[in-house]
Legacy VTK file of the C-alpha trace (Angstrom):
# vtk DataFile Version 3.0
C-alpha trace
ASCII
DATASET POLYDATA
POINTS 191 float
-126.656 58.272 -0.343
-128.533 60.923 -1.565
-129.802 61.780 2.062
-126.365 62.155 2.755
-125.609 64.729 0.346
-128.512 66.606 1.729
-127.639 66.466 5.226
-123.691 67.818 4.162
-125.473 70.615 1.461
-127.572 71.377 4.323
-124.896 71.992 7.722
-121.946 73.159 5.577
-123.774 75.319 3.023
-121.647 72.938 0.218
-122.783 70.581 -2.558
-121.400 66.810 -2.511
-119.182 67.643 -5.428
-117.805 70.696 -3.260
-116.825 69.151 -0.179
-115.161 66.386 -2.471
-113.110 68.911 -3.859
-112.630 71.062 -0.622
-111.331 67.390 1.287
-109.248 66.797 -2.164
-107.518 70.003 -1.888
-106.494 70.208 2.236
-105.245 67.005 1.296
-102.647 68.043 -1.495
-101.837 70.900 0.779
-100.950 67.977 2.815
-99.174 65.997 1.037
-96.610 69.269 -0.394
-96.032 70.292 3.199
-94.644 66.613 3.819
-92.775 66.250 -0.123
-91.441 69.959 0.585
-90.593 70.549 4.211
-86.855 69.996 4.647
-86.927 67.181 7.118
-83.050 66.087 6.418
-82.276 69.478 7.636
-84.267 69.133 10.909
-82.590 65.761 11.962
-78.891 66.798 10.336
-77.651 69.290 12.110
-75.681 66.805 14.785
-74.278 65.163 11.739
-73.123 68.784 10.633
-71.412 69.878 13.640
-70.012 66.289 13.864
-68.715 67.154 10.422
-67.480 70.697 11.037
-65.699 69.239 14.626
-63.887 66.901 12.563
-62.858 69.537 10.196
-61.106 71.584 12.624
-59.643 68.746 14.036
-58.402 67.426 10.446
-57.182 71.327 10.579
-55.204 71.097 13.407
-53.460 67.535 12.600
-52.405 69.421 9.255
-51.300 72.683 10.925
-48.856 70.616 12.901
-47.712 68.771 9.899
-46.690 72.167 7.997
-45.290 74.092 10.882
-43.974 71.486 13.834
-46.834 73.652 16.428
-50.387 72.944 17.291
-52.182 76.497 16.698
-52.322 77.695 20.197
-48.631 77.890 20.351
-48.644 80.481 17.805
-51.417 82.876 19.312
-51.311 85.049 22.251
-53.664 82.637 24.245
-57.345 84.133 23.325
-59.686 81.109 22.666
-60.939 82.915 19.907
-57.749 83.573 17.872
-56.289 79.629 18.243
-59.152 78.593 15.895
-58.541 81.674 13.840
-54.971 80.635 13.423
-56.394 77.843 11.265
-57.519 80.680 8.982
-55.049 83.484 9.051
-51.507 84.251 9.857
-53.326 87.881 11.358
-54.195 85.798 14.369
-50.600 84.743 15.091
-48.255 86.206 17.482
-45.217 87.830 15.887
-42.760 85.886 14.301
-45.189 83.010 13.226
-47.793 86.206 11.790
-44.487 86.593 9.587
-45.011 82.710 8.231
-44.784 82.589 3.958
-45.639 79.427 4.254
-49.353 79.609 5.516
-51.955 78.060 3.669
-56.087 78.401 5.242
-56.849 75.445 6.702
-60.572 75.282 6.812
-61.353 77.348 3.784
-65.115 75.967 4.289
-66.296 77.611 7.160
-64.786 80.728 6.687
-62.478 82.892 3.759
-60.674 85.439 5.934
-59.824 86.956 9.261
-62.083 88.104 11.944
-61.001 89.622 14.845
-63.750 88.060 16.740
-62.444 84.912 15.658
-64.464 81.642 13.774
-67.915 81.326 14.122
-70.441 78.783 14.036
-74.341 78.950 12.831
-75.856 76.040 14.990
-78.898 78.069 17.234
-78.380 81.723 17.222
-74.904 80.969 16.360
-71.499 81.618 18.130
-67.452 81.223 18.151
-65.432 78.443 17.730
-63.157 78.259 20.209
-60.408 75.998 21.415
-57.629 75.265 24.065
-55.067 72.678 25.188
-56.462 70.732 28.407
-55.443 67.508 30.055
-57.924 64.777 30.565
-56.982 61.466 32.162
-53.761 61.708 31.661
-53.410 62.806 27.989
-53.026 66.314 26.746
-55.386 67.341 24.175
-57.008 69.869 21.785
-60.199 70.964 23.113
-62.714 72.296 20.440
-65.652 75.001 22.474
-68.538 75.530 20.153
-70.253 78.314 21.802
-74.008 78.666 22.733
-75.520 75.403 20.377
-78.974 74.553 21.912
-79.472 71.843 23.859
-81.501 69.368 22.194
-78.672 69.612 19.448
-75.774 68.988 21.559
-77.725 65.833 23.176
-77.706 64.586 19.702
-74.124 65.238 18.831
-73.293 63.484 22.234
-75.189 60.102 21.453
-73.929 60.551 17.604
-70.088 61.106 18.555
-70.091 58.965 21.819
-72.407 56.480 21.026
-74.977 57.420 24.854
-75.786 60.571 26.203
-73.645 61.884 29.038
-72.237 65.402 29.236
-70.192 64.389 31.661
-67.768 61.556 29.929
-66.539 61.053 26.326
-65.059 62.688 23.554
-68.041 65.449 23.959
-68.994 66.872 27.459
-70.935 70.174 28.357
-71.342 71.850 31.382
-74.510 73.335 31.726
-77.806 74.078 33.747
-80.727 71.596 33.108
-82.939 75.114 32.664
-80.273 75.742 29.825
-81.392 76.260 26.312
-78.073 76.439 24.781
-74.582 75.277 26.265
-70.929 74.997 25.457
-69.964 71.896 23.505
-66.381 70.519 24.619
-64.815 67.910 21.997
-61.748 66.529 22.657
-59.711 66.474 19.453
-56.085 65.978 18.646
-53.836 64.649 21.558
-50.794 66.913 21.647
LINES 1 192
191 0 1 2 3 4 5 6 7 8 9 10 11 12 13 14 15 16 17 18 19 20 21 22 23 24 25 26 27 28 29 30 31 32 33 34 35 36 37 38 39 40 41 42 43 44 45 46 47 48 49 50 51 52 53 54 55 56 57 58 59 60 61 62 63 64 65 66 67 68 69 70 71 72 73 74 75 76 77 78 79 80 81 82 83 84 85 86 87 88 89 90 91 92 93 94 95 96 97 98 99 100 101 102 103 104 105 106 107 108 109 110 111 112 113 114 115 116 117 118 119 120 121 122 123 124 125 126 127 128 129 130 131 132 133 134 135 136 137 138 139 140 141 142 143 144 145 146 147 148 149 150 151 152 153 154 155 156 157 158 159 160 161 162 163 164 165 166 167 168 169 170 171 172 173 174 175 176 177 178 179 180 181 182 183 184 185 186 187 188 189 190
C-alpha cells in the first residue's frame, strides 16, 4: 500500500490524503448536479402543453356556454385574434367587442390583450392560434401552437394519442423531417 501512495505522490504531484479528498470532492460536485438539476422540467414540458391544450379547449367549451358562439364567430377571422377572444372582448368584432358580460377565460396564460394575439413559451416560443376545420366528417376547433421543437411535439403526440404519427389523431403536424420546430394541430371541441 504504501508503494502505492508513492507511485500516486509521485505522477500527480499529490499526497494519498489529497487525491482522497480531490476524488471526494468531484464526487459531491456530482452528486449536487444530479439532486439539483431540474430533471422534471426536462421530461414535462409535453405534459405542459398537454395541459395548456386542454385549457384552451376547457376555454372554448365555456365560451360557448356564456355566449351561444364558439370564439371564431366573434372575430374577424385572424388565427391570432380567435384565441385572443378567450382573453379579451378587444379581439371581437363589433357588436360582440360591446359584450358586458365577458369574463377572461384563460386568465393563466395570459392577463390582457395583445394585438399579436396569445402566445406560447415551448422552444423559442410562439402564438396560439386556432380555426374551425372539418376532419372525417366532424367539424372541429383546431388549436395551432406555433414553432414548438420537434422532439417536443413527438412527445405530446405519443402522450395525447397514445403512438407517434403526425399524420392521424387528435395531434398532427405537418412538417419537414430537417425541421427543428413545427406547427402542432390539436383537434379540440367539435362544433
Amino acid at each position: 500500500m504504501r508503494n502505492l501512495f508513492k507511485v500516486i505522490k509521485s505522477q500527480t504531484g499529490l499526497a494519498a490524503d489529497e487525491a482522497v479528498l480531490a476524488t471526494a470532492m468531484v464526487a459531491s460536485l456530482g452528486a449536487f448536479l444530479v439532486v439539483n438539476v431540474p430533471w422534471g422540467n426536462m421530461f414535462s414540458t409535453a405534459e405542459a402543453m398537454q395541459e395548456q391544450l386542454e385549457m384552451v379547449e376547457q376555454a372554448n367549451a365555456e365560451f360557448y356556454q356564456r355566449h351561444r358562439l364558439w370564439p371564431h364567430q366573434t372575430t374577424s377571422g385572424d388565427w391570432r385574434m380567435n384565441v385572443s377572444a378567450l382573453v379579451s372582448p378587444e379581439a371581437m368584432r363589433y357588436p360582440y367587442s360591446s359584450m358586458t358580460s365577458f369574463k377572461n377565460h384563460i386568465s393563466d396564460i395570459t392577463k390582457k390583450h395583445d394585438p399579436n394575439g396569445v402566445n406560447h413559451s415551448y422552444g423559442t416560443g410562439g402564438s396560439i392560434m386556432q380555426r374551425a376545420v372539418s376532419y372525417q366528417g366532424q367539424e372541429y376547433i383546431e388549436i395551432i401552437l406555433e414553432g414548438v421543437p420537434l422532439a417536443q411535439a413527438k412527445s405530446l403526440d405519443t402522450r395525447i394519442d397514445g403512438a407517434y404519427d403526425p399524420d392521424n389523431g387528435k395531434v398532427y403536424m405537418i412538417f419537414n423531417e430537417e425541421s427543428e420546430s413545427v406547427d402542432v394541430h390539436y383537434r379540440a371541441n367539435r362544433i
